[in-house]
N, C-alpha and C positions, 0 to 999 in steps of 0.2 A: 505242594505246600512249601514254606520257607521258614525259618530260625534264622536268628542273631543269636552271636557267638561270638563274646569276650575273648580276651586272649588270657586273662585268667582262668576261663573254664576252659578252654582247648588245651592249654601246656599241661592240664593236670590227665588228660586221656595219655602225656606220653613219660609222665615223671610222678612217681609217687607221692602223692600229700595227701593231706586229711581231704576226703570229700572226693578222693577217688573215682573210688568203688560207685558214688551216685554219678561222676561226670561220665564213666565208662556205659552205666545201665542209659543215660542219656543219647548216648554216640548210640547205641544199639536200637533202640526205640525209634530213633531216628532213621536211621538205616530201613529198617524195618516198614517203616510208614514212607517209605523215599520220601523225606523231607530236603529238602535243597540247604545247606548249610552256610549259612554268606556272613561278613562281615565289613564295617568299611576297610578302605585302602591302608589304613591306620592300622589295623589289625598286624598285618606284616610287621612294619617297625616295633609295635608293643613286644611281638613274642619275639623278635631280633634282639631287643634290648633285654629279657629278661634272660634269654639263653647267654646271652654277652656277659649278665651281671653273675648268672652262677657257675660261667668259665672262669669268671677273675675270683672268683669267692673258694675256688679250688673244688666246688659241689658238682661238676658235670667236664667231663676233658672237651676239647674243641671237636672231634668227630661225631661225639654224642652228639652235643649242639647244633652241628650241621645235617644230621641226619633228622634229627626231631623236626629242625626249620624246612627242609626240606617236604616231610612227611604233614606235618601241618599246611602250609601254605599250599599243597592237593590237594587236602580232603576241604578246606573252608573257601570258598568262590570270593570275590573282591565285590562289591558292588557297592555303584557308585551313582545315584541316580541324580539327576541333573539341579534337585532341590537340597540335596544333602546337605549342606555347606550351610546357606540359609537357614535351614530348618533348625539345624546342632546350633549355629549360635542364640537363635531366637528361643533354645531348650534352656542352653546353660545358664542365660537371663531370666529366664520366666521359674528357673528350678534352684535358683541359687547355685550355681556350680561353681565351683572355682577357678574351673578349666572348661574348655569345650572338648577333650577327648571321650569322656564317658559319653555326653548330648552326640557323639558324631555313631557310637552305635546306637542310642535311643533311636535320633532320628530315621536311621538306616529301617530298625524295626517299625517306625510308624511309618513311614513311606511304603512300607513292603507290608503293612498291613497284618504282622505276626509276633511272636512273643520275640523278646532277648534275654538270653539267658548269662547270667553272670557269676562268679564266684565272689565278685565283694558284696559281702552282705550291709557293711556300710553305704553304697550304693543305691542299693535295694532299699533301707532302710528311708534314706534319705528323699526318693521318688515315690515311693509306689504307690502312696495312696492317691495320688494325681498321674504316676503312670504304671496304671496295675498291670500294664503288658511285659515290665519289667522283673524277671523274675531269679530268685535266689537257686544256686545248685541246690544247697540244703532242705527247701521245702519238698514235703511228701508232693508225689507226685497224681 
């Protein structure tokens, strides 16, 4: 089986925030059921910029940041399937988006035929009832 994996919910398995504790029992669960962990090719850049944003912000020194990026882009696979591209911007149209980044992991989970998990609940908020596959850290599980 396969998961989609925001880089909001991945950074929180290596840096402590609210909603932790549920993203760590998720990695574990996972683990557990060997689910395959993927995200698109975007995923890299997301969690490169954020670790970039909280070395300047003085909240993470640069070897933290290199070891977390290092440590994430292992455990989450790239995947890139040949409809992606199409599918994400025909998402971010049909969903109201503003951007096509969120639609590029929608899409990834609807092509792969599994849930995406995410930590903005904005997000979530704003899909789910047209795409229930997307789903919040925060809900019981």
């Amino acid at each position: 089986m396969t998961v989609v994996v925001d880089a909001s919910l991945a950074l929180k398995w290596a840096l402590p925030e609210e909603h932790t504790d549920q993203a760590l029992a998720l990695w574990d669960r996972w683990q557990v059921a060997a689910e395959e962990v993927i995200a698109p090719p975007l995923f890299r850049a997301d969690v490169t910029n954020v670790l970039h944003q909280l070395v300047r912000g003085g909240h993470l020194n640069p070897d933290d940041a290199a070891d977390i990026l290092k440590s994430l882009i292992s455990v989450v696979e790239s995947g890139e399937p040949p409809a992606l591209y199409d599918r994400a911007l025909a998402l971010a149209s049909g969903l109201g988006l503003g951007a096509t980044y969120d639609a590029l992991y929608i899409a990834l989970a609807e092509i792969e035929g599994c849930e995406m998990w995410t930590a903005d609940r904005r997000l979530v908020r704003s899909v789910q009832e047209r795409v229930p596959q997307v789903r919040w850290i925060g809900e019981p599980s």
